[in-house]
Structure formats: structure tokens, C-alpha cells
N, C-alpha and C positions, 0 to 999 in steps of 0.2 A: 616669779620668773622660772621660767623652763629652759635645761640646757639641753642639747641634743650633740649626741657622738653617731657619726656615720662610720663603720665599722667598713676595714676593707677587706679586700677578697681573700687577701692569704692574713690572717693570724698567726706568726708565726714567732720564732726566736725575736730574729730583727726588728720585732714592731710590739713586742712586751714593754720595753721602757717609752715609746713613746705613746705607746695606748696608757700606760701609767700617769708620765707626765699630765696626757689630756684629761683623765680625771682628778685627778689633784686640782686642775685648774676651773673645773667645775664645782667642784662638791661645795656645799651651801645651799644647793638648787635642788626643785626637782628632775631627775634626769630620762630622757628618753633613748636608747643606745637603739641603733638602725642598724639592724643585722642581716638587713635581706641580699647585701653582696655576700655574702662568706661563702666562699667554696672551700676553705680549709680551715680547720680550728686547733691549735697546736695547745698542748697540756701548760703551758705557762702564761700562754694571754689567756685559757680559761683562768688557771688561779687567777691572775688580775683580775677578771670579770667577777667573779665570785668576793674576792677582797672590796672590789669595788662596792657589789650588791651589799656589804655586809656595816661597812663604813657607811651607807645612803641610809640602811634600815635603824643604825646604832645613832646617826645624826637626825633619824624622823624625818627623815624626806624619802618622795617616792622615787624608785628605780622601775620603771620598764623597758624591757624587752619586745622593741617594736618589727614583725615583719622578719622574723626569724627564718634566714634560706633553709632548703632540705638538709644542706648538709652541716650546716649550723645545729640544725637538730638534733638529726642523728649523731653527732659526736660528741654533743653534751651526753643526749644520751646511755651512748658508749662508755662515756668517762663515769657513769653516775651521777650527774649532777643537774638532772632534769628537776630534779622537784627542787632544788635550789634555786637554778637560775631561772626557765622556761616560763612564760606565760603556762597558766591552768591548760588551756586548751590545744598545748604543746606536750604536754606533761606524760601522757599515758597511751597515747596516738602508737598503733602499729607502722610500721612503715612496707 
């Protein structure tokens, strides 16, 4: 079974505990997280992304990062946390 999270445009404060709740209510699965709406990625729904990433890899299930927008990118990026979370061919990309 495959769970899939479509990620919205703003990542922000407001939407940390319920991007939370939604993987709590996945994990078991493999997950596919749809990143291609984010126009803003706020530093605490990345920690949850990464918390998430890290709870999927410590359960042996796979975690992708599907269709990641530019500016999803770049602010992983930014924050350092491209070789954590980013598909490979996200990873090292100039912008």
C-alpha cells in the first residue's frame, strides 16, 4: 500500500500540526509527499518533513519526494537540508 500527502502552497506555522497529524495517520506505508504546490516552506513544517523522512527510513519504508516546486527547492536548500530530504536530482542543482 502507498499513501500519498499533497503538500499545500504555504507551509507554514498554521499547518505544522496538521501536516503532523497527516503523517502520523500514514506511517506504516510507503509514502509519496506531492510537493509541486509550495510556494512557501516555513522552518517548522520542514522539521516535520525531515522528522517524518526519518520515522519512514527508521520503520523501512520508503519516503519520496514527488515533483518538488522551485521554491520548495530552494528553501530546503537554503535551510541545508537538501541532501536530507530532496530527491538525488534535486540535490546539487544551481538555481
Amino acid at each position: 500500500m502507498v499513501a500519498a500527502i499533497s503538500l499545500p502552497e504555504n507551509l507554514d506555522l498554521k499547518t505544522a500540526a496538521p501536516l503532523k497529524a497527516a503523517f502520523l495517520e500514514r506511517r506504516g506505508a510507503e509514502i509519496i509527499v506531492e510537493a509541486d504546490q509550495v510556494r512557501r516552506l516555513g522552518g517548522l513544517c520542514l522539521q516535520v518533513l525531515l522528522a517524518a523522512r526519518k520515522a519512514w527510513e527508521q520503520d523501512g519504508h520508503p519516503f519520496s519526494i514527488k515533483g518538488p516546486s522551485e521554491a520548495f527547492v530552494e528553501t530546503t536548500r537554503l535551510f541545508g537540508a537538501a541532501g536530507a530530504l530532496l530527491p538525488t536530482e534535486f540535490q546539487g542543482a544551481e538555481s
